[in-house]
C-alpha positions, 0 to 999 in steps of 0.5 A: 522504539516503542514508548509504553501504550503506544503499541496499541497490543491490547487490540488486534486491529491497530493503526498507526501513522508512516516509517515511525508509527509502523516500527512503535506498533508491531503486528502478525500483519502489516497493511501498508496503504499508500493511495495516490498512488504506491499502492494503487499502482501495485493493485493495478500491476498485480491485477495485469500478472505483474510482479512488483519489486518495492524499492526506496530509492529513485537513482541509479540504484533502482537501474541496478536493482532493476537489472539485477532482477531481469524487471522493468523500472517504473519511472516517475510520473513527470520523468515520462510526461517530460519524455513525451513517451506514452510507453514509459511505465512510471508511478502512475497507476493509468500508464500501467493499464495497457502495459503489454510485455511487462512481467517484473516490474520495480516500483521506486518509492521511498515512502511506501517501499521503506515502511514496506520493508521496515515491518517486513524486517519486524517479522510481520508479513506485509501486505498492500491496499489501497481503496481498490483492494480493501475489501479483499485484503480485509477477506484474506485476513479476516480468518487469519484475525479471528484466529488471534493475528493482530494487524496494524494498518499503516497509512504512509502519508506524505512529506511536507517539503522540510521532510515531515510526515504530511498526513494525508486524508486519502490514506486515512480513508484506504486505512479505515476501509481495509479496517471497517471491512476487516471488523465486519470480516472477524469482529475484532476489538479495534484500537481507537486508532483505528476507530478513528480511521474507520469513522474518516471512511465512513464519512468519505464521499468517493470519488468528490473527496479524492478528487479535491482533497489536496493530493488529489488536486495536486495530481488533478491539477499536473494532469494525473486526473485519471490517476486519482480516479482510478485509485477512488474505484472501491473494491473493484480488485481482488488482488491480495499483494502480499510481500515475500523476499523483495516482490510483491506477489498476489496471495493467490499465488501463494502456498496455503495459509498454514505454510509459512512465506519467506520473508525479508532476512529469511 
């Protein structure tokens, strides 16, 4: 549902705020931002030539789903440390650094994969990014932008534990990275939505910031530190992660600009 003036329509660069934001701002491209970690990880996965299948639920179904599509599932990240098994990939973004034999991967979480699949399903093409690709997802837009694309970032946030939205500052700063970049890529008119997310990362201090903001702490402190400095390195990526059907799948990997992606319900 959209209420009058909260779809931010007269720009073409927009931002809004987790699963409710992403429906009340619709776009030609959706940027999904999920730092710690959703979207780190699939950086780190697609950067290893993995493809990842999102998936919103953490039960038996992501076995099934799993299975279904010949993949291996991630476990989550205190699921393997309680397992004391170093090959177990999970959540975390540093247990996919070495992965060796992995091609398919489904990647459980049910925030960033159910805001995924809700703009995919508004018929916006959807992407991923995080602080390590920001600078490529705002160069694979910015010609699709200058010539009249309108994009909405999205920052997933957080829950609180009554299941509120926790808005988290480090998907702030991945939101206002992809966005400053994609300014300077089509100087585009951006909503003060998303100015505000650009002047967050502006004033960001990488990796002091991540590192002790709370998320960051929280995974510090659960001995996830190499985490949280593998998803402060800025644009160290050149992975485009561009969602067709159920995957993610690197955009250079895909058909040429002009041709259309098959997308969810297609």
């Amino acid at each position: 549902m959209t209420l009058p003036g909260h779809d931010q329509s007269t720009y073409r660069l927009r931002m809004e705020w987790g699963p409710t934001g992403a429906e009340a701002v619709p776009a030609d491209y959706a940027v999904v931002v999920d730092v710690l970690s959703f979207t780190t990880t699939l950086s780190v996965a697609l950067e290893r030539g993995i493809e990842v299948f999102p998936f919103r639920w953490k039960d038996s179904r992501a076995a099934e789903h799993a299975m279904r599509h010949g993949a291996t599932l991630a476990v989550g990240r205190f699921e393997a440390l309680s397992r004391g098994d170093a090959r177990h990939v999970s959540l975390s973004p540093a247990s996919l650094a070495e992965v060796e034999g992995v091609q398919r991967l489904v990647l459980p979480s049910p925030n960033g994969s159910t805001i995924a699949f809700a703009l995919a399903e508004s018929g916006a093409q959807v992407v991923g990014a995080c602080l390590r690709n920001a600078g490529a997802v705002a160069r694979w837009l910015g010609p699709r932008v200058a010539d009249g694309a309108s994009v909405v970032v999205v920052p997933a946030g957080e829950r609180w534990y009554d299941d509120t939205l926790r808005p988290a500052v480090e998907d702030l700063w991945g939101a206002g990275a992809v966005l400053a970049a994609l300014d300077a890529e089509a100087e585009a008119a951006a909503s003060p939505e998303a100015r505000m997310a650009i002047a967050a990362w502006n004033a960001a201090v990488l990796p002091h910031d991540l590192l002790h903001c709370a998320s960051g702490r929280e995974l510090a402190e659960a001995g996830f530190a190499a985490d949280v400095d593998i998803a402060a390195r800025y644009d160290v990526s050149e992975v485009v992660p561009v969602l067709v059907g159920e995957s993610f799948r690197d955009a250079t990997s895909l058909p040429p600009a002009g041709a259309r992606l098959r997308r969810v319900g297609d």
